[in-house]
C-alpha positions in Angstrom: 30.4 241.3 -72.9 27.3 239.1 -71.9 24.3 237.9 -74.4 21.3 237.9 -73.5 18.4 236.6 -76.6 15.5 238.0 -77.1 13.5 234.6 -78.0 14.7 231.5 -76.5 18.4 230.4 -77.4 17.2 227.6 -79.8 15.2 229.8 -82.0 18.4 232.1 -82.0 21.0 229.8 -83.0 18.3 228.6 -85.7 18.0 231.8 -87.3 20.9 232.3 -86.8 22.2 228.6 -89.1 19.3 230.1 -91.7 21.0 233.6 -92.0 24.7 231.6 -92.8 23.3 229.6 -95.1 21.5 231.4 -97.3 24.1 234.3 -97.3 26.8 231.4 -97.9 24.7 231.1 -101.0 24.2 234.1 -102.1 28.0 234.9 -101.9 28.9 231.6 -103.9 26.4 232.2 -106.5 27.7 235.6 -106.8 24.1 237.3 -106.9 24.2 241.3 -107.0 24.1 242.6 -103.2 25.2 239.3 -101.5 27.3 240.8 -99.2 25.5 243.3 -98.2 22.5 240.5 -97.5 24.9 238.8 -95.7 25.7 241.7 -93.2 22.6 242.9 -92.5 21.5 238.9 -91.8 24.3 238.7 -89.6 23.4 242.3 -88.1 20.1 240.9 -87.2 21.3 237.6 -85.9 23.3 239.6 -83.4 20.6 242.2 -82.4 18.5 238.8 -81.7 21.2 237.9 -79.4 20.9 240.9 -77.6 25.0 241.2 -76.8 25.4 243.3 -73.7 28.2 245.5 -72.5 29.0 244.9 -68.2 31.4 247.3 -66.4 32.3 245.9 -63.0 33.7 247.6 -59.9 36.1 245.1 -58.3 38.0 245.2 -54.8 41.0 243.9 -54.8 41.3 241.2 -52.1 44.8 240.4 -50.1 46.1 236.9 -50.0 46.6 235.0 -46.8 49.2 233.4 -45.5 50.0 230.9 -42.9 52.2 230.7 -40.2 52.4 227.7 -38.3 54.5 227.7 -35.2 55.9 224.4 -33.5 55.3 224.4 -29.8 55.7 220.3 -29.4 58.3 218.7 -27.1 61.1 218.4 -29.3 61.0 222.2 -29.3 62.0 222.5 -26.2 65.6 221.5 -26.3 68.4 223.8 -26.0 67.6 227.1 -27.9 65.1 225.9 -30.2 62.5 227.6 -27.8 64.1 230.8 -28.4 65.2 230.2 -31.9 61.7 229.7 -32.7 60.5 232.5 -30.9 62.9 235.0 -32.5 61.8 233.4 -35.9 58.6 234.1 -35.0 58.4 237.7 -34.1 61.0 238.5 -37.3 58.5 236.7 -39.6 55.2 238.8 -38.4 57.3 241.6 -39.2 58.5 240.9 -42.7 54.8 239.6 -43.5 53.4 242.6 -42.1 55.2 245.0 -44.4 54.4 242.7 -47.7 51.8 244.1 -49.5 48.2 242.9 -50.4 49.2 240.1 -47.7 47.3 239.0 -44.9 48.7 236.6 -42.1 46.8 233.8 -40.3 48.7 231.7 -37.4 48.4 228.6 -35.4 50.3 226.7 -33.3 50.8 222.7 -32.7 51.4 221.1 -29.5 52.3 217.5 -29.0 53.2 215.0 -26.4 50.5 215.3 -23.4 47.6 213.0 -24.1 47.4 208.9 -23.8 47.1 209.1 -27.3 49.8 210.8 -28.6 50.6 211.1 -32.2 53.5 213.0 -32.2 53.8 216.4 -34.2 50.5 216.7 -36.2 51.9 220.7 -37.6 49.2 219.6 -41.1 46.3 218.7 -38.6 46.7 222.3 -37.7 47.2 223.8 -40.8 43.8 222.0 -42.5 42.3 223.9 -39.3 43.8 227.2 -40.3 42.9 227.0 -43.7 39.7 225.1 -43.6 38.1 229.3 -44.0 40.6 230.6 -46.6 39.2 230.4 -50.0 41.5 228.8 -52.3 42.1 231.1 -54.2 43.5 233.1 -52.1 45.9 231.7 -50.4 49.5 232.5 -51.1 51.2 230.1 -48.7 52.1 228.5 -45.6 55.5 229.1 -43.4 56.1 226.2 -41.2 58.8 227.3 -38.2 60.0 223.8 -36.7 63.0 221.3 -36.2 61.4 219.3 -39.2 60.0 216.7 -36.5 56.6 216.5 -38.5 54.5 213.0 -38.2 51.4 213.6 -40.2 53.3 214.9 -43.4 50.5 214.4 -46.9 51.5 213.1 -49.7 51.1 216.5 -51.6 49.0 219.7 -50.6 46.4 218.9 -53.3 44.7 216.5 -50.2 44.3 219.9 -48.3 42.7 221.1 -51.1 45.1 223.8 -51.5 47.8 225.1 -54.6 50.5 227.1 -53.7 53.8 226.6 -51.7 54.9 225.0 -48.3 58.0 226.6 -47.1 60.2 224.9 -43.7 62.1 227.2 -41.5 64.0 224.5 -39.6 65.3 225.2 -36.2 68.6 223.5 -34.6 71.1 222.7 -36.6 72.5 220.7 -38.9 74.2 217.1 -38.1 73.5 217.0 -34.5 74.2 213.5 -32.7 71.3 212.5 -30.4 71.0 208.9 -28.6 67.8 207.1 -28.4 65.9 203.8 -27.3 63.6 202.5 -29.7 61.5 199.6 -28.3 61.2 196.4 -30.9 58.9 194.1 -28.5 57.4 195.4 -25.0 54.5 193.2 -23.0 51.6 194.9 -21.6 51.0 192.1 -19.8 52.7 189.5 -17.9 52.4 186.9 -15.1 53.3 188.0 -12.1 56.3 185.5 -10.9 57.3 184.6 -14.3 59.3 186.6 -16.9 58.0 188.1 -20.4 61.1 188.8 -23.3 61.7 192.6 -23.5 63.5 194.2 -26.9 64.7 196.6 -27.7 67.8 199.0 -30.0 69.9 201.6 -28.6 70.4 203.8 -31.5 72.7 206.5 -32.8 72.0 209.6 -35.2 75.3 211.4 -36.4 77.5 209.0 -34.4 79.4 205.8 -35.7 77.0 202.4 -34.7 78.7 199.7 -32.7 79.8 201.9 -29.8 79.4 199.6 -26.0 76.7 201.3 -24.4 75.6 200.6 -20.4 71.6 200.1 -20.2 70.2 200.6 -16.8 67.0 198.6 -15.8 64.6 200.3 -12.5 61.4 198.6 -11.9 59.3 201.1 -10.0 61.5 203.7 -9.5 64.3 201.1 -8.3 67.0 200.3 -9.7 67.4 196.7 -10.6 70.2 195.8 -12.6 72.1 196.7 -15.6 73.3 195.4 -19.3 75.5 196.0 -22.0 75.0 196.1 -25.6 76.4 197.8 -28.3 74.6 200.7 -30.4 72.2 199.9 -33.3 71.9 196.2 -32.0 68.9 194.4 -31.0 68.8 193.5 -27.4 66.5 190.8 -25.6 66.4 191.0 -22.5 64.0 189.0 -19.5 61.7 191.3 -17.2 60.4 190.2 -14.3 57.3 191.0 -13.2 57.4 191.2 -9.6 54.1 191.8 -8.4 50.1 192.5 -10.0 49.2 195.9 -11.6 51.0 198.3 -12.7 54.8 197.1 -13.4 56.5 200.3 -14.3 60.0 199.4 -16.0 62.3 201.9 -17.6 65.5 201.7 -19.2 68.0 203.9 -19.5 71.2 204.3 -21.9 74.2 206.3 -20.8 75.2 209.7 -22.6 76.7 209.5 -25.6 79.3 212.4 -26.1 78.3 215.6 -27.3 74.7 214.2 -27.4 71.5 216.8 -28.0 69.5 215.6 -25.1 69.0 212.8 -22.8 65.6 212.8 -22.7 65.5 210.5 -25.2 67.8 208.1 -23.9 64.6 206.4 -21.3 61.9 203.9 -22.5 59.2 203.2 -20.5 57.2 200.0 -20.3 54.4 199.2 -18.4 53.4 195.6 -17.8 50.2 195.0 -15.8 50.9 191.7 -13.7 48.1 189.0 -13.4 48.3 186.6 -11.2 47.6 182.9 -12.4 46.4 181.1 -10.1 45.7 181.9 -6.5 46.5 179.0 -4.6 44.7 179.0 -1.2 45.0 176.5 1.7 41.6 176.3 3.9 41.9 174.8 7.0 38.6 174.1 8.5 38.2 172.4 12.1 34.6 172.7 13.7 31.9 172.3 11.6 29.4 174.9 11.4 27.6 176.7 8.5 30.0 179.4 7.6 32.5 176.6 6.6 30.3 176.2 3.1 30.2 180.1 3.2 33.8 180.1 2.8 34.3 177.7 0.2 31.6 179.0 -2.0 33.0 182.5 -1.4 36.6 180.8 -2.7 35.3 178.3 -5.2 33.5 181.0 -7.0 36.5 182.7 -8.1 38.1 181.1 -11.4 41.4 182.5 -10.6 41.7 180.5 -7.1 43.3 177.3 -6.5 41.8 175.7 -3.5 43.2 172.9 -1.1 40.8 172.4 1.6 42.1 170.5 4.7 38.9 170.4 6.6 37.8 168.1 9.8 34.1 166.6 9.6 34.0 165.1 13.0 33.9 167.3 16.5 36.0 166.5 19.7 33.0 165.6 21.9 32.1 163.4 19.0 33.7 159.3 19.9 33.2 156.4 18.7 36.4 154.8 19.2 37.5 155.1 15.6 41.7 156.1 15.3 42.2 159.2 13.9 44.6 157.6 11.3 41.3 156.1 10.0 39.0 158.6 9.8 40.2 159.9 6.1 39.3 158.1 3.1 42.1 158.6 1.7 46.1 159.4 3.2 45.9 163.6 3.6 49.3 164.7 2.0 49.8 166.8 5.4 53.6 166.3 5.3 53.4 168.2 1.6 51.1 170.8 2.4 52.7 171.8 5.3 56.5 171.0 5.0 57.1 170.9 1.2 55.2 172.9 -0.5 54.1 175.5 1.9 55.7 178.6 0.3 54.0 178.0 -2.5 50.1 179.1 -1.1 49.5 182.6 -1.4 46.8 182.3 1.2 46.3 180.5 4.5 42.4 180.5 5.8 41.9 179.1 10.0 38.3 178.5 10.4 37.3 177.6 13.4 40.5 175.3 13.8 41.3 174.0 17.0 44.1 172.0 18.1 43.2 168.1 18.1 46.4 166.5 17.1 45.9 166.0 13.5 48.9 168.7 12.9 51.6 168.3 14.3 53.0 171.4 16.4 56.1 171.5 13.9 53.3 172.0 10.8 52.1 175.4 12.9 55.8 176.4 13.5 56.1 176.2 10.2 53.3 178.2 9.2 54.6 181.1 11.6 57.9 181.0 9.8 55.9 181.4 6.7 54.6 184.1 7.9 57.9 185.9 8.9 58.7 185.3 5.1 56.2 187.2 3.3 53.6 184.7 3.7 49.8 185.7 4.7 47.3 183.8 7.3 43.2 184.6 8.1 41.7 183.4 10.6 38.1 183.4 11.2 37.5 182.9 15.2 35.1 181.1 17.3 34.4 180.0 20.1 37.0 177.5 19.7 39.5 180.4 20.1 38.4 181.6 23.4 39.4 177.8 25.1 42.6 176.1 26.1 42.7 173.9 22.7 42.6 177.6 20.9 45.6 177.8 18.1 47.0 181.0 19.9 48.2 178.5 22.0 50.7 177.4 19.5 54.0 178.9 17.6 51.0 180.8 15.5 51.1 183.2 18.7 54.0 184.9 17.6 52.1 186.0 14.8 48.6 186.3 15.8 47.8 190.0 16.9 44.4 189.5 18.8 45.3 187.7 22.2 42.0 186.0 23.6 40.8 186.7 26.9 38.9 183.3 27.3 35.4 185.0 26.9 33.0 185.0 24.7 30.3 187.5 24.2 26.8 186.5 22.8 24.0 188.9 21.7 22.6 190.8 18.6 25.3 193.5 17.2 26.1 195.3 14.1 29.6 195.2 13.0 30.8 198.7 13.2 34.0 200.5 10.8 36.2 201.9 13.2 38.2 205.2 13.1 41.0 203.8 12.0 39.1 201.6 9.5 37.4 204.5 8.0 41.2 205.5 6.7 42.1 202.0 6.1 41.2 200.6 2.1 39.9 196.9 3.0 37.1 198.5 5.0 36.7 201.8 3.8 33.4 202.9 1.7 32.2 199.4 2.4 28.6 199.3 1.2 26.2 200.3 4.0 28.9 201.6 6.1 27.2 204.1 8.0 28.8 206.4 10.1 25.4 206.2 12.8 23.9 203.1 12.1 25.2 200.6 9.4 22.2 199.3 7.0 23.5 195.4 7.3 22.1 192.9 9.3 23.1 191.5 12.6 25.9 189.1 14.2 24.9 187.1 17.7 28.7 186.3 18.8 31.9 188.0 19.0 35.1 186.3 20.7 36.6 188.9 23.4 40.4 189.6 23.1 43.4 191.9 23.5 45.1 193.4 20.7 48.9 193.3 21.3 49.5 194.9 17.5 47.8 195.7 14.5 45.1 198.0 13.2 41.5 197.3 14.8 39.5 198.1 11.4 35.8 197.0 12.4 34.2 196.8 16.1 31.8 195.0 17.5 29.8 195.7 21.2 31.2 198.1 23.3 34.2 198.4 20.8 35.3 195.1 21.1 37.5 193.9 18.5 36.4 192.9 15.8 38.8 193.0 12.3 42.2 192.9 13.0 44.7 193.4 10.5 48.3 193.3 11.1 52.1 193.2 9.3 54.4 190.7 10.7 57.9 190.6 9.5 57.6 190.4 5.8 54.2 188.9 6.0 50.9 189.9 7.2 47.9 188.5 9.3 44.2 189.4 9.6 41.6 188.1 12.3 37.8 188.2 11.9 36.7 187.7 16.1 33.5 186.3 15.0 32.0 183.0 13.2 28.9 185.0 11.8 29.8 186.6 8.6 28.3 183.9 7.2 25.1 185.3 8.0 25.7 188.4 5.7 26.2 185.9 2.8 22.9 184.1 3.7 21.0 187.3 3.8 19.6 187.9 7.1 18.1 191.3 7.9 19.4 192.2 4.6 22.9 190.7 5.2 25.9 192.7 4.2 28.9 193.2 1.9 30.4 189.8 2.9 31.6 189.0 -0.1 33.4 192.5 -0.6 34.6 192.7 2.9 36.6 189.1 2.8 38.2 189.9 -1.0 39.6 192.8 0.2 40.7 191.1 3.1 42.4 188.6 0.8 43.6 190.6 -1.7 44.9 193.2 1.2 46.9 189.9 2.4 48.8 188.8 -0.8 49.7 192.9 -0.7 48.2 194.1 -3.6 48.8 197.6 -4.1 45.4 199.3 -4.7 44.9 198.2 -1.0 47.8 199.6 0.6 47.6 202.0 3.8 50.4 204.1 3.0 51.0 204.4 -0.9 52.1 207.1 -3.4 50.3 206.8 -6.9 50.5 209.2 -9.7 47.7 209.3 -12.6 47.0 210.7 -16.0 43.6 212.4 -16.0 43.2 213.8 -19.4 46.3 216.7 -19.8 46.6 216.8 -15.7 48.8 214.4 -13.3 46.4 213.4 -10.4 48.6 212.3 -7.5 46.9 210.2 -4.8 48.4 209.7 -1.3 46.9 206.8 0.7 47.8 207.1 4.5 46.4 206.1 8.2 47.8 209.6 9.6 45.9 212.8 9.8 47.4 214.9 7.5 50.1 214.2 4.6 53.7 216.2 3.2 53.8 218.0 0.0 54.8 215.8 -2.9 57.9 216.5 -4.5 57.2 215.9 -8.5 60.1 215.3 -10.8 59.6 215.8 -14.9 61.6 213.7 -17.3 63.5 217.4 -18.3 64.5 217.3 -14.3 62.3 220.5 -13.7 60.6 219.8 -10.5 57.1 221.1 -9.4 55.1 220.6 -5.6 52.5 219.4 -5.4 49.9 220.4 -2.3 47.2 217.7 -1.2 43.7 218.1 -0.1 42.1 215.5 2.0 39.1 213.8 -0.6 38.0 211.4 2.1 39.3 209.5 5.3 42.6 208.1 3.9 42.7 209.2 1.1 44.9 212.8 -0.2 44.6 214.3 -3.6 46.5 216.7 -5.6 46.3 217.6 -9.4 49.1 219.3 -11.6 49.1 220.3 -15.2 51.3 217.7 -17.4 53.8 219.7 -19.9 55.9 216.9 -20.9 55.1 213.4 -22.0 57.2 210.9 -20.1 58.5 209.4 -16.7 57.7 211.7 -13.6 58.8 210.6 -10.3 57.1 211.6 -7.2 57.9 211.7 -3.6 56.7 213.0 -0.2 60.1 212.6 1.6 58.6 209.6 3.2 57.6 206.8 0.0 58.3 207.3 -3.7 56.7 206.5 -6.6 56.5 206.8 -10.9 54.1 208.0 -12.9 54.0 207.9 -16.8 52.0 210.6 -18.6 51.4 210.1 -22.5 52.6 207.1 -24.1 54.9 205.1 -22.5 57.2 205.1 -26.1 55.8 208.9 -27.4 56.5 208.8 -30.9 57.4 212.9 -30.3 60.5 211.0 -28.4 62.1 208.7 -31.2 64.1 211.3 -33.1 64.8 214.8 -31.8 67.6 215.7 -34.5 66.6 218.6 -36.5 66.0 217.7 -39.9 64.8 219.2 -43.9 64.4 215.7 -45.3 60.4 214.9 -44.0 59.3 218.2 -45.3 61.8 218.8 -48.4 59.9 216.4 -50.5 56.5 218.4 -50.4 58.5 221.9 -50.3 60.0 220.7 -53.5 56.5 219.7 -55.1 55.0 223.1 -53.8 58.5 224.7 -56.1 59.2 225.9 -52.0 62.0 224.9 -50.2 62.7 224.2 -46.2 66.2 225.3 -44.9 67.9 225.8 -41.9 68.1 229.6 -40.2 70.9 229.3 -37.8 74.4 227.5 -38.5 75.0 226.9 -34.6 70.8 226.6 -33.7 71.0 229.7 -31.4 69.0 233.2 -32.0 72.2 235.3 -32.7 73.1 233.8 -35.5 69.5 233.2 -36.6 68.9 234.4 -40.7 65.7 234.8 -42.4 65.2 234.5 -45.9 63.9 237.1 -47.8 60.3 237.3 -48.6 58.7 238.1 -52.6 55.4 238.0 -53.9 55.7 235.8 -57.1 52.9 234.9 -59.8 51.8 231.8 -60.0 53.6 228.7 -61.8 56.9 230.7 -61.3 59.6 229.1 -58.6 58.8 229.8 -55.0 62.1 229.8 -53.6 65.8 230.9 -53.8 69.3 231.1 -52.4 68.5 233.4 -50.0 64.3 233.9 -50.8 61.2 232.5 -50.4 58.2 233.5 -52.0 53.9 233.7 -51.6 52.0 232.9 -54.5 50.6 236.3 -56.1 46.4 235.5 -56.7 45.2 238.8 -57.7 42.2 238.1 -56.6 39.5 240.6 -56.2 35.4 241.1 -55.4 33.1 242.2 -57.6 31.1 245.4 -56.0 28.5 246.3 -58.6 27.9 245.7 -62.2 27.1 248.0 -65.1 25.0 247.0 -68.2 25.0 248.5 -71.6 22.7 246.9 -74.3 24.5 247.6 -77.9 20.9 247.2 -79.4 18.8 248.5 -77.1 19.5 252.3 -78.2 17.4 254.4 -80.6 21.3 255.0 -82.2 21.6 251.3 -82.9 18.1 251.0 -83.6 18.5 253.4 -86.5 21.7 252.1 -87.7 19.8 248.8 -88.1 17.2 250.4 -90.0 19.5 252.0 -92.2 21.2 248.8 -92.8 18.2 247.2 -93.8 16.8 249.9 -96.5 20.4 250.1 -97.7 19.6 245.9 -98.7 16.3 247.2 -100.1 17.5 250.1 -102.2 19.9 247.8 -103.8 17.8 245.1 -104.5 15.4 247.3 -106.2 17.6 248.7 -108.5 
């Protein structure tokens, strides 16, 4: 029944106040025909509310339910996969049978991206329901080892009444080992040591057990350690070089352990190096000597000695050379004591004039050998009989001078080789016809007994050199003009990039290696880059943390440089290798949180369950298919419980749409019209009697 007035609603309800009280009245004064004044009043009242009769046509609308299937990481171990997957199908088939049901599913996947968050199953299940009306839906069904990480408080934030239910795969009280990481550095100085933390621990197995950790740096194993199980461990890492410092550490299998996939932590520490500490040794003056300390000087990160000479060899005035410094140069320091400590050594323009002693170049050579790294920026000084090839630096010098030098107007041409090599390669103006940078005048002619010749000058002459030697490595610009560049002439050049790369390529850093193996995530897809001086490259071999492997085939991207991309499936440590170098590459976080705990587990989801009167439960006492049981499914009204030994149940809505309306007006008839009337001369015939 509806009302609809006939005058507005306050006039009703005041006729309506007038009619009560005066019948009211009436009946307590106990005048003749009272009651009968007081029904037709009232009568009249409710014909001035116009009360209506609807009839509606409904259509019954079926409740939805959904499934929501876990597909993350954790999933895959053992039989879950299949567990799940038999779970699966057998659920679709119960739900299909129920009726007035209707069954929605989604899936969550977890453990690829940089930013992963572990098992977000609600995230997915807001996006399932977020185009269910409320009042319709009669639950959700959550198939997964109970890993959850984004668990509400209650399902009132989803904006949704009606049970959660956990079908939990696994089974119960396994024992899984883990490495939970209390303090990692992200960053770290490269020669000096940062403190590393971290817990070995143990679900369903007794704490205190001796346990081996196993410490690779790079994909190399560098030492071991052993601690005990649920104790905090400190540790020092090294960091051995700058970038990318890839340490993992490994715990050995615990007995009758779930997985070891678990049992790694990754860290990565980017070195930074604190202070470059460079030794410039300048002999003939000329104007690319200010070039060069400029170039260094302008760099925050460089520590600069410069041993430089002021006065040329034709230059006499009879003063001793033992008098010509200010002060006493610490020569004996420099060069006998503390020469392992420079990272760089710069020759330019030196010549030999007796200031060093031979033993100070010998030792420079032996340096070298080490794993030291010497520049040395030629002139014309280099060509003559006082040049320092002429010294123990021979041994290590690659470029052998012929005694000529060649004077004229050039540009400074990237070889063939130095199109594939990284200090010269994609050099600004680098043209493979004519390079866009400006002219040198001289180039010093030589023989190249080993190396790489990177950049040419005139008829091919060499004129970048860039050579290993024993541990160590050398490089040799055959020309005093780069300066020029730097200066601007005809446009100058990329001096500035050219000679950092040269440095850097020196003190071996690793974005400028020839031959190199590097693995990168690139959104959900491992990008594997070979660098290499050859013409073509091997398939690379790559090795998931599950110990699947996959190959990899690369495509040439430019001179030197091979690509190849593969789709990432598991978060963690993958090792790659071409049968020639080796390398690591970690996708998603370096400590995924999917990774912490891989037990199967009711006690994240049983509290919610329990507030939603549902319940989550294991369906397999051994966590494989065969033995997998369902509960049995009921459509139960809502308040009631929504699970039982052996049942789980979908909240009943009854919910339904409305299709048309009928209306019937009570007073709208000639029958109630006339009944009215009838009414009303029945009050009149009795008060006129």
């Amino acid at each position: 029944m509806d009302f609809q007035p006939l005058v507005p609603v306050w006039l009703a309800i005041a006729l309506g106040v007038i009619v009560t009280i005066v019948a009211f009245a009436g009946l307590v004064a106990r005048a003749r025909g009272a009651f009968l004044r007081a029904l037709t009043g009232a009568v009249l009242t409710l014909a001035v509310f116009n009360p209506v009769l609807l009839r509606e046509e409904r259509e019954s609308l079926p409740d939805i339910a959904v499934i929501v299937t876990d597909r993350s990481q954790s999933q895959t171990i053992g039989d879950r996969a299949a567990l799940t997957d038999a779970a699966e199908t057998e659920l679709r088939k119960r739900l299909g049978t129920t009726a007035n049901l209707e069954v929605r599913q989604t899936e969550v996947r977890s453990g690829i991206t940089s930013a992963d968050e572990g098992t977000l199953a609600f995230a997915a299940l807001r996006q399932a329901l977020s185009d269910i009306p409320p009042e319709r839906y009669a639950g959700a069904i959550m198939i997964t080892d109970g890993q959850v990480h984004d668990i509400p408080d209650s399902m009132e934030q989803l904006g949704y009444d009606g049970p959660l239910h956990g079908l939990i795969t696994g089974r119960e009280g396994e024992i899984d080992r883990t490495i939970k990481l209390t303090q990692a550095p992200k960053f770290g100085i490269v020669g000096q040591s940062q403190a590393l933390r971290f817990i070995v621990a143990d679900q369903g197995a007794a704490k205190g057990q001796p346990v081996q950790v196993t410490i690779t740096v790079d994909g190399v194993v560098a030492g071991t350690v052993t601690t005990q199980s649920g104790v905090e461990t400190e540790m020092e890492l090294d960091i051995t070089h700058g970038g990318d410092n890839i340490i993992e550490l490994s715990a050995a299998e615990l007995a009758g352990e779930l997985t070891t996939r678990n049992n790694r932590a990754i860290i990565v520490t980017k070195g930074i190096r604190d202070r470059l500490r460079v030794l410039l040794i300048s002999g003939k003056p000329h104007p690319g000597e200010r070039t060069w300390r400029n170039l260094l000087k302008a760099d925050t990160s460089v520590d600069l000695v410069h041993f430089t000479i002021l006065r040329p060899p034709e230059k006499q005035d009879g003063t001793p050379i033992n008098e010509l410094s200010l002060i006493a140069f610490p020569t004996r320091e420099l060069f006998v004591e503390k020469l392992s400590e420079f990272d760089l050594i710069i020759f330019d323009r030196y010549e030999r004039r007796g200031v060093l002693p031979v033993t100070y170049l010998a030792n420079i050579a032996d340096y070298v050998e080490k794993g030291g790294a010497v520049l040395v920026a030629a002139g014309p000084d280099y060509a003559q009989a006082t040049s320092i090839y002429r010294t123990p630096l021979s041994a290590i010098l690659p470029a052998m001078p012929t005694g000529e030098v060649t004077v004229g107007p050039f540009k400074a041409r990237v070889t063939e080789k130095g199109e594939r090599h990284p200090v010269v390669r994609g050099l600004p103006g680098a043209s493979k016809t004519e390079p866009t940078w400006g002219r040198w005048f001289r180039i010093i002619d030589s023989e190249v007994r080993n190396g790489d010749i990177v950049m040419a000058g005139p008829e091919d002459r060499p004129l970048m050199v860039l050579s290993r030697v024993g541990e160590g490595r050398v490089a040799e610009l055959m020309s005093d003009h780069a300066w020029l560049w730097a200066r601007g002439f005809e446009g100058g050049g990329p001096q500035a990039e050219m000679l950092r790369r040269m440095a850097h390529w020196l003190m071996k850093e690793p974005q400028l290696e020839e031959e190199a193996l590097s693995g990168t995530q690139t959104g959900t897809q491992l990008t594997v880059e070979r660098n290499t001086m050859g013409e073509e490259v091997d398939d690379v071999t790559v090795t998931l943390p599950s110990g699947e492997t996959r190959t990899i085939n690369l495509e040439q991207a430019q001179p030197g440089i091979w690509r190849g991309k593969l789709e990432a499936t598991e978060a963690g440590l993958h090792r790659l290798s071409d049968g020639k170098l080796e390398a690591v590459a970690a996708i998603g976080t370096v400590d995924p949180r999917e990774a912490t705990d891989l037990s199967a587990t009711t006690e994240k989801l049983n509290p919610l369950a329990a507030s939603t009167r549902a319940s989550a439960r294991f369906i397999s006492e051994d966590g494989k298919p065969a033995s997998m049981t369902l509960p049995r499914i009921a459509k139960v009204n809502a308040g009631r419980s929504m699970s039982g030994s052996g049942w789980i149940g979908l909240k009943a809505n009854n919910a339904y749409r409305v299709l048309s309306i009928g209306a019937f007006p009570m007073f709208a008839t000639l029958l109630a019209l006339a009944a009215l009337l009838a009414l009303v001369s029945l009050t009149w015939y009795r008060e006129g009697r």
